[in-house]
C-alpha positions as CSV (number, residue, x, y, z in Angstrom):
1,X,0.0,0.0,0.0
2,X,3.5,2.2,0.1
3,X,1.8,4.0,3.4
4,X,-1.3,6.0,1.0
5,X,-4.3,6.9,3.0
6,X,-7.5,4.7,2.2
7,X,-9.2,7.8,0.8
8,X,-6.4,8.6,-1.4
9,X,-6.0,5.4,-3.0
10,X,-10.1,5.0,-3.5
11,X,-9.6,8.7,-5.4
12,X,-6.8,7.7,-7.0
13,X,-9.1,4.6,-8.6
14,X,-12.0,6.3,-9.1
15,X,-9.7,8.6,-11.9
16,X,-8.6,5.7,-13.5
17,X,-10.6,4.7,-16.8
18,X,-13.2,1.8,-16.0
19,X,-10.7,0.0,-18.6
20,X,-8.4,0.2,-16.7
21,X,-10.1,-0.6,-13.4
22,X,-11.7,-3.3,-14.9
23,X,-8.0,-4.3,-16.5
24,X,-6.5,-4.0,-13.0
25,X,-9.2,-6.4,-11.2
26,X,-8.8,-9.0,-14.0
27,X,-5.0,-9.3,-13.2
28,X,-5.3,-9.3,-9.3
29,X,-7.8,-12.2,-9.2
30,X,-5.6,-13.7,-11.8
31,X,-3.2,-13.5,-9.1
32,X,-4.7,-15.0,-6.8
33,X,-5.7,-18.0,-9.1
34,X,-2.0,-18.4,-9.2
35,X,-1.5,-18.4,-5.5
36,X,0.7,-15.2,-6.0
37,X,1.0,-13.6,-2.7
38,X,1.1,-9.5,-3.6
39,X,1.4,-7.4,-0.5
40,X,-1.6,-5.2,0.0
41,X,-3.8,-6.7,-3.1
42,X,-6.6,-7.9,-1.2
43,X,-7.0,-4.4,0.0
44,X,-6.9,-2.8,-3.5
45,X,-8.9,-5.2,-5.0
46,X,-11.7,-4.6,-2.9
47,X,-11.2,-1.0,-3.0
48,X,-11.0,-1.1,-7.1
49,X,-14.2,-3.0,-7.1
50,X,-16.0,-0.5,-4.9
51,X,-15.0,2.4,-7.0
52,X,-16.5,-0.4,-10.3
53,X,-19.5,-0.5,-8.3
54,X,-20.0,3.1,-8.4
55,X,-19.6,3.7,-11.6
56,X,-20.5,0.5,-13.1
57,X,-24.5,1.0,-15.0
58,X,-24.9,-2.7,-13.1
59,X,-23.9,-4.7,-10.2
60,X,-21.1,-7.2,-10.2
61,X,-22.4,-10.8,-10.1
62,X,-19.0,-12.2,-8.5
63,X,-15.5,-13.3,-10.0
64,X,-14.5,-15.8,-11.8
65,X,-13.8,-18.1,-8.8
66,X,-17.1,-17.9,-8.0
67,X,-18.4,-18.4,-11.6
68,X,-16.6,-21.2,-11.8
69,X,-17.6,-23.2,-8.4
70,X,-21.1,-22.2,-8.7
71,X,-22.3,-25.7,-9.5
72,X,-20.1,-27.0,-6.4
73,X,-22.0,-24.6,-4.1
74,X,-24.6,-27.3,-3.2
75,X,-21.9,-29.7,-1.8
76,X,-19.6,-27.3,0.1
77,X,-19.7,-27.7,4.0
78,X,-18.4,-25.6,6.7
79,X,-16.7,-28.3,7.9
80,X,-12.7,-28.6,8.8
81,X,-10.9,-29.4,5.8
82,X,-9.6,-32.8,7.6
83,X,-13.2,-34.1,7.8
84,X,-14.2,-35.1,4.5
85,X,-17.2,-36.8,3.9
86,X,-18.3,-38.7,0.3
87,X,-19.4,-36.1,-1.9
88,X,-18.9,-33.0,0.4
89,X,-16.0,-30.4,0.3
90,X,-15.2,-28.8,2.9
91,X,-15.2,-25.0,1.7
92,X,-12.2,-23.8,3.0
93,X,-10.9,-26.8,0.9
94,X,-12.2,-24.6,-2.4
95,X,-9.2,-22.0,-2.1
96,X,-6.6,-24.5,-2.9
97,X,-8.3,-26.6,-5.5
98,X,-8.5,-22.9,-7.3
99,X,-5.2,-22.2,-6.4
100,X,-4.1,-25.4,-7.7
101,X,-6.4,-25.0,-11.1
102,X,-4.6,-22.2,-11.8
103,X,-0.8,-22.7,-10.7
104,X,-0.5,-26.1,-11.7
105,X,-3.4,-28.0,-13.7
106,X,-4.2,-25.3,-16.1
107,X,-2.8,-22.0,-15.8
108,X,-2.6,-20.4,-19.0
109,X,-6.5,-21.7,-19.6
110,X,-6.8,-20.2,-16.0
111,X,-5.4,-17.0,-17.2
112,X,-8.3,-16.5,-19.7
113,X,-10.6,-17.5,-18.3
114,X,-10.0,-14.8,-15.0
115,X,-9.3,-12.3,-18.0
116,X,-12.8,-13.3,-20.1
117,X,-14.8,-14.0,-17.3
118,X,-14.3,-10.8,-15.7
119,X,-14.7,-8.8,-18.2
120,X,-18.1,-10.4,-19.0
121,X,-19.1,-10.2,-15.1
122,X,-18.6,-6.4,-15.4
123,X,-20.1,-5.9,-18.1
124,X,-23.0,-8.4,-16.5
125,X,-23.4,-10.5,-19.9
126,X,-24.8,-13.4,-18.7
127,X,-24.5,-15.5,-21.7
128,X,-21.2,-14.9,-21.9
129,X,-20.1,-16.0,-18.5
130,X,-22.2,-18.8,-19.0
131,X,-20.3,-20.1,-22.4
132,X,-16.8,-19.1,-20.3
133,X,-17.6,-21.7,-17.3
134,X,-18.5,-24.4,-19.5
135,X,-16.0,-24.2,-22.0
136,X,-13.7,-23.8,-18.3
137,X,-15.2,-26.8,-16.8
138,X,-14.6,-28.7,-19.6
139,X,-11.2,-28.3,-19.5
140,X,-10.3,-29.0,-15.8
141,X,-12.3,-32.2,-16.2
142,X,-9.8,-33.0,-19.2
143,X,-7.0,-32.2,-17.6
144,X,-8.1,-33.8,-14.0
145,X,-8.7,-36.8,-15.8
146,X,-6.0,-36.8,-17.4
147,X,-4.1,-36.1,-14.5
148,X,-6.0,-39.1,-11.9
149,X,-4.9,-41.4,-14.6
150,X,-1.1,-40.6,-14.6
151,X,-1.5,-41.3,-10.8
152,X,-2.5,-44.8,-11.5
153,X,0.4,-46.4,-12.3
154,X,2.9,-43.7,-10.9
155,X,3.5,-43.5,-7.2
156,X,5.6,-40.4,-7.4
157,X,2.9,-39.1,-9.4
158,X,0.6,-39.6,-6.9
159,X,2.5,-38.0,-4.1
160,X,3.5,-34.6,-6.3
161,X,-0.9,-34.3,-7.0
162,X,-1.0,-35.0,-3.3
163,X,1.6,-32.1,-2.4
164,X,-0.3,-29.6,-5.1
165,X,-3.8,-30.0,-4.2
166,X,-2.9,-29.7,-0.6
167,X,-6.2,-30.8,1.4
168,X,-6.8,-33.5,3.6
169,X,-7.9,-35.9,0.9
170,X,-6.9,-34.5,-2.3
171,X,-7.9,-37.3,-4.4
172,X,-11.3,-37.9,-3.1
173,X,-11.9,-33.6,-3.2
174,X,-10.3,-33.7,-7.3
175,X,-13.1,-36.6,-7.6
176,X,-15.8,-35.1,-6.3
177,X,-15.3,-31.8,-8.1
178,X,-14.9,-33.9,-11.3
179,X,-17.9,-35.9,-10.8
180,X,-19.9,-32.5,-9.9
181,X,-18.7,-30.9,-12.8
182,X,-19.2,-33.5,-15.6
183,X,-22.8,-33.9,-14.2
184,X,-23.6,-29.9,-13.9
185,X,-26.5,-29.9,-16.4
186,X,-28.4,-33.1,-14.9
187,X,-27.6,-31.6,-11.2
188,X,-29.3,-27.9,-12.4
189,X,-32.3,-29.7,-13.9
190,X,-32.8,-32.1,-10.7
191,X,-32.9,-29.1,-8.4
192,X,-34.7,-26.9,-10.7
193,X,-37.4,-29.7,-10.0
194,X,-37.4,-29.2,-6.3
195,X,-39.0,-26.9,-3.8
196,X,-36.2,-25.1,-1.7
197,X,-38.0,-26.4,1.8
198,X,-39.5,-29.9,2.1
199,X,-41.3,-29.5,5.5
200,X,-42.3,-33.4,5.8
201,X,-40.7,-36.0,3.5
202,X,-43.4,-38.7,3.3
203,X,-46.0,-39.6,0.7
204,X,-47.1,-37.2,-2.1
205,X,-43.2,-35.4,-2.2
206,X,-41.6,-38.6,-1.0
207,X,-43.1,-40.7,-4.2
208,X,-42.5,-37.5,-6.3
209,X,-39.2,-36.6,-5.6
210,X,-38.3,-41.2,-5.5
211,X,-40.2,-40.7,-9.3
212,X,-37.1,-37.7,-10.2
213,X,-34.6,-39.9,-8.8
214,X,-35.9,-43.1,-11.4
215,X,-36.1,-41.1,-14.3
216,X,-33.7,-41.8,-17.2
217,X,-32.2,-38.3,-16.5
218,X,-31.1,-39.5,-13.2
219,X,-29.7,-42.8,-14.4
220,X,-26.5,-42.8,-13.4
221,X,-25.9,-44.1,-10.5
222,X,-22.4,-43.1,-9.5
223,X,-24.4,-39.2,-9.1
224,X,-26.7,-40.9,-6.4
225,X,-25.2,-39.5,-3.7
226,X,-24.8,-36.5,-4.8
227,X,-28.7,-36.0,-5.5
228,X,-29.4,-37.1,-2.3
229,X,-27.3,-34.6,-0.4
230,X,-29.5,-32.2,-2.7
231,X,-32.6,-33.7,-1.1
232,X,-30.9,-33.2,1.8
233,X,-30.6,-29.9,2.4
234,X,-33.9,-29.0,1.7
235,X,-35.2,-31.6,4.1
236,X,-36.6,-29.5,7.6
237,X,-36.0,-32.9,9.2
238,X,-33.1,-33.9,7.3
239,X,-33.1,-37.6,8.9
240,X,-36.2,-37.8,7.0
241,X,-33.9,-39.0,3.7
242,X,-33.5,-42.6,5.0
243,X,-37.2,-42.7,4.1
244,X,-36.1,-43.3,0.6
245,X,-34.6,-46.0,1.3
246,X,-37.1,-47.3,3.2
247,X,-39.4,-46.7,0.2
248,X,-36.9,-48.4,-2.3
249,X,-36.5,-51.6,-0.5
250,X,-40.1,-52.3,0.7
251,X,-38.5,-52.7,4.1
252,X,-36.9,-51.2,7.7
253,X,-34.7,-53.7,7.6
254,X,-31.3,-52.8,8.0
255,X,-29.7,-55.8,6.2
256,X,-32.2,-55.7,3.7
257,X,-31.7,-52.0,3.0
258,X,-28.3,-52.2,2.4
259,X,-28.0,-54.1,-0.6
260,X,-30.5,-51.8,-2.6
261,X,-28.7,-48.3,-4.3
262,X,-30.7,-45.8,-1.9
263,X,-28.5,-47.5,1.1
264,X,-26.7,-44.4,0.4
265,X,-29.3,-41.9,2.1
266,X,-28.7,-43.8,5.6
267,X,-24.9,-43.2,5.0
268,X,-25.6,-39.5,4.1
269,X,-27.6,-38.9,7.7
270,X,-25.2,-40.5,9.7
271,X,-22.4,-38.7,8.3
272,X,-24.6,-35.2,8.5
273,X,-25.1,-36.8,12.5
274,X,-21.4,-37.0,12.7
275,X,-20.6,-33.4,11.6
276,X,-23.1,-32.2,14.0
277,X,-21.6,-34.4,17.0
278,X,-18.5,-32.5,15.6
279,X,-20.3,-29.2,15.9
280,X,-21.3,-30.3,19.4
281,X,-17.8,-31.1,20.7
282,X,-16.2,-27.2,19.3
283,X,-19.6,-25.4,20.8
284,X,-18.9,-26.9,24.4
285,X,-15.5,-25.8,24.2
286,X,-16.5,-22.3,23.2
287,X,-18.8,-22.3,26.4
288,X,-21.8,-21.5,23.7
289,X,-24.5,-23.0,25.6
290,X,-27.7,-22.2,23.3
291,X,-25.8,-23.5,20.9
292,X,-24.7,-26.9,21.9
293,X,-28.8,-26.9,22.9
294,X,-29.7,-27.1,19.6
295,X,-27.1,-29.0,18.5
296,X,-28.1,-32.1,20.9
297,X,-31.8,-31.3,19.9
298,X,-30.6,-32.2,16.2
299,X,-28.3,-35.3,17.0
300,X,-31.4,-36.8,19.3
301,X,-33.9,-36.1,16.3
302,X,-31.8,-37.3,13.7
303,X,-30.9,-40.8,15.9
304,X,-34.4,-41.3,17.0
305,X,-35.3,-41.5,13.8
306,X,-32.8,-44.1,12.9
307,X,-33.9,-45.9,15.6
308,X,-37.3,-45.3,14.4
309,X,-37.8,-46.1,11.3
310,X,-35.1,-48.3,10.6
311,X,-34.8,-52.2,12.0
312,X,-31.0,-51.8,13.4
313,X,-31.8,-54.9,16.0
314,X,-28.7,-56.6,14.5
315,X,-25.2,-56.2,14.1
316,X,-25.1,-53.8,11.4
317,X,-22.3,-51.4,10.6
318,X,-25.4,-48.7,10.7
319,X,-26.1,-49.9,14.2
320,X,-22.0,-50.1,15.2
321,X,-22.1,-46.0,13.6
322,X,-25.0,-45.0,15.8
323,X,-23.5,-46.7,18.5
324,X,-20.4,-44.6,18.7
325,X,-22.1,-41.4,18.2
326,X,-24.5,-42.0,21.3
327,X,-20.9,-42.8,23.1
328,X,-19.0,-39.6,21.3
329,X,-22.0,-37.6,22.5
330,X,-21.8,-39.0,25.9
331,X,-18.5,-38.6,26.6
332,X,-18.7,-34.7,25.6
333,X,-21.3,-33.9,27.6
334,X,-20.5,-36.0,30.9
335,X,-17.6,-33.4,31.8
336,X,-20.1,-30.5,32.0
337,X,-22.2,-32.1,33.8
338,X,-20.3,-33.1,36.5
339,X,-19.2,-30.1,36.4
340,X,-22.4,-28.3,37.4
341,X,-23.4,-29.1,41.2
342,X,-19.7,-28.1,42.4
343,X,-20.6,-24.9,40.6
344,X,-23.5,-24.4,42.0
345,X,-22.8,-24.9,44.9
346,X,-19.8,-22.7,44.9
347,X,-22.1,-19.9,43.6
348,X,-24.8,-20.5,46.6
349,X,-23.0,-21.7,49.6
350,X,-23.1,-20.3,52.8
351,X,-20.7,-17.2,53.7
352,X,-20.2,-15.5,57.3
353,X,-21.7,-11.9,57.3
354,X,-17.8,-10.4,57.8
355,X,-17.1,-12.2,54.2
356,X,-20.0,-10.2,52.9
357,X,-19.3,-6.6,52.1
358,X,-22.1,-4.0,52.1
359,X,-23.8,-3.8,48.9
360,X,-22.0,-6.7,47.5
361,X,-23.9,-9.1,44.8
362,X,-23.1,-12.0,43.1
363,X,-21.0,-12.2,39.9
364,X,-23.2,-11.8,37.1
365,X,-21.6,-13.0,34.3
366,X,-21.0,-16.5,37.2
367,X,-24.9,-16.5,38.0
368,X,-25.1,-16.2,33.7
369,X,-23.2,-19.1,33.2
370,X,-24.0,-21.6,36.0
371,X,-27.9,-20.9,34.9
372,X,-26.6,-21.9,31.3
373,X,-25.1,-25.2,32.2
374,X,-28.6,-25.9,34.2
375,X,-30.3,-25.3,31.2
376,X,-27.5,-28.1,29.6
377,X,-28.2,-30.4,32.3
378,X,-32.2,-29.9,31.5
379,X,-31.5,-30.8,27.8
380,X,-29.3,-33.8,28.6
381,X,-32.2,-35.6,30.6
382,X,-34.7,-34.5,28.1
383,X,-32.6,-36.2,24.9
384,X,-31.0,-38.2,27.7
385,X,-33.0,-41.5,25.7
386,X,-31.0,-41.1,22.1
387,X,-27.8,-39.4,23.5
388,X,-26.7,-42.1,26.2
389,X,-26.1,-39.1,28.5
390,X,-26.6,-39.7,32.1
391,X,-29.8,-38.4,33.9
């Protein structure tokens, strides 16, 4: 930034040409495709796209990194990158695929593409960006492919994609985003089908949305799972998916289930159980309360539901998964609360009058807190039945 003042940079940019400004944004997020670090460039290009947004005759509709993962937005989780679950990425995972895109995989395609595309988002042509992405798309599946079947036979290979891509599980995230792309169209059309909230997943929308699923457009099985996590995330009740497969096997029971295609949703809700047990666990930590309240309230719902509509008597690796939630849960919770009568106790006990100053009242950020972790202890004995928590 060479020490200017904020204001004197933003009317230094607003002088500049929109060519120019427009110019100078292309080559910063270019930039940062790369994984160029340029002191003081995250600053200017936000302060360069203000000044585009005051002059520009419409509003921006993104960058080109967002152009491009638009049709990956359905799948990306706030989860930590080192928890990766089938067809999710973790979305702080998305910075390093793009960095990788453009430093590595394909960066003089990159290059144009930051160069076309935002030029096309500024002067909001629609069409255009949309030709861009695909043509884009359809060379990073190429060029992945290309890429994951070097790997194959090449150890070394293997390890150097490993080292680029840089997340947890590089090859399962490069998958994914190949699968997601190659399958954009069919994905767009199967949730243009869809309302955006599905309040109770049984009959009429259960057989409707079962009909989508057995259409020849969704006919490929391998994008299962990823339509699912679509159904998903519209669910209110989002346990309510293993009602497909319910539905697809005639059956609640567990061993039966599993053979049939739609064994998949029941996968899907104890993984989306999982991330919330994970959730759970960084909330108590934090001392957020309300938080971990409704956290337990969605981990009881979605393993009551399990429990209820599914036949898990046996020895099922559903049942096994279940199992060790209840127990995760458990264990995170049994530390606060037997934690809470010493506090109480220390906040109420008896004290001789020559302890007690004149005027003098209890902590009240103490008194906040130890009626928090007796609304925690109330919660645990009411989901106390799902969450193997102690009463």
């Amino acid at each position: 930034m060479g020490g200017l003042p904020v204001e004197r940079l933003r009317d230094y940019l607003r002088q500049l040409p929109l060519g120019v400004r427009a110019r100078l944004i292309a080559e910063l997020e270019r930039a940062a495709a790369r994984g160029d670090d340029i002191p003081g460039g995250a600053a200017v290009l936000e302060e360069v796209r203000g000044t585009m947004q005051e002059s520009a005759p419409a509003p921006r509709r993104g960058t080109p990194r967002e152009l491009f993962f638009k049709a990956v937005e359905p799948f990306l989780v706030d989860d930590p990158v080192e928890q990766k679950r089938r067809g999710r990425i973790a979305r702080i995972a998305i910075d390093r695929i793009w960095s990788w895109i453009g430093r590595d995989l394909a960066p003089a395609e990159a290059t144009i593409f930051c160069d076309e595309a935002g030029r096309a988002l500024i002067a909001d042509d629609a069409a255009m960006c949309e030709h861009l992405v695909c043509d884009f798309h359809r060379c990073v599946i190429a060029k992945t492919q290309a890429v994951i079947a070097h790997t194959a036979g090449d150890d070394r290979a293997r390890r150097r994609l490993i080292g680029q891509v840089g997340t947890a599980q590089p090859l399962a995230d490069v998958a994914d985003l190949v699968t997601i792309l190659s399958a954009r169209e069919t994905l767009a059309f199967v949730e243009s089908r869809w309302p955006t909230q599905i309040r109770n997943f049984a009959e009429a929308q259960l057989e409707s949305v079962k009909a989508l699923l057995d259409s020849p457009p969704c006919s490929q099985r391998e994008l299962l799972p990823y339509i699912l996590i679509m159904v998903s995330v519209r669910l209110v009740a989002p346990w309510q998916l293993i009602r497909l497969a319910v539905s697809s096997a005639e059956s609640d029971d567990a061993t039966r289930i599993a053979v049939f295609p739609y064994a998949c949703a029941v996968d899907i809700v104890l993984a989306d159980i999982e991330r919330t047990v994970g959730w759970l666990k960084a909330e108590l930590r934090r001392g957020a309360t309300d938080s971990v309240v409704a956290l337990m309230r969605h981990i009881h719902d979605g393993a009551r539901g399990l429990r209820t509509e599914l036949d898990l008597s046996g020895d099922t690796p559903w049942t096994r998964r279940l199992a060790a939630i209840r127990t995760d849960v458990s264990d995170a919770l049994k530390a606060e609360i037997e934690s809470v009568p010493g506090r109480v106790r220390r906040l109420l006990r008896p004290r001789p009058a020559s302890e007690i100053a004149r005027s003098s009242m209890l902590d009240a950020s103490e008194v906040a807190e130890t009626e928090a972790l007796i609304e925690l202890v109330g919660a645990c004995c009411n989901y106390a039945s799902e969450l193997a928590s102690a009463r």
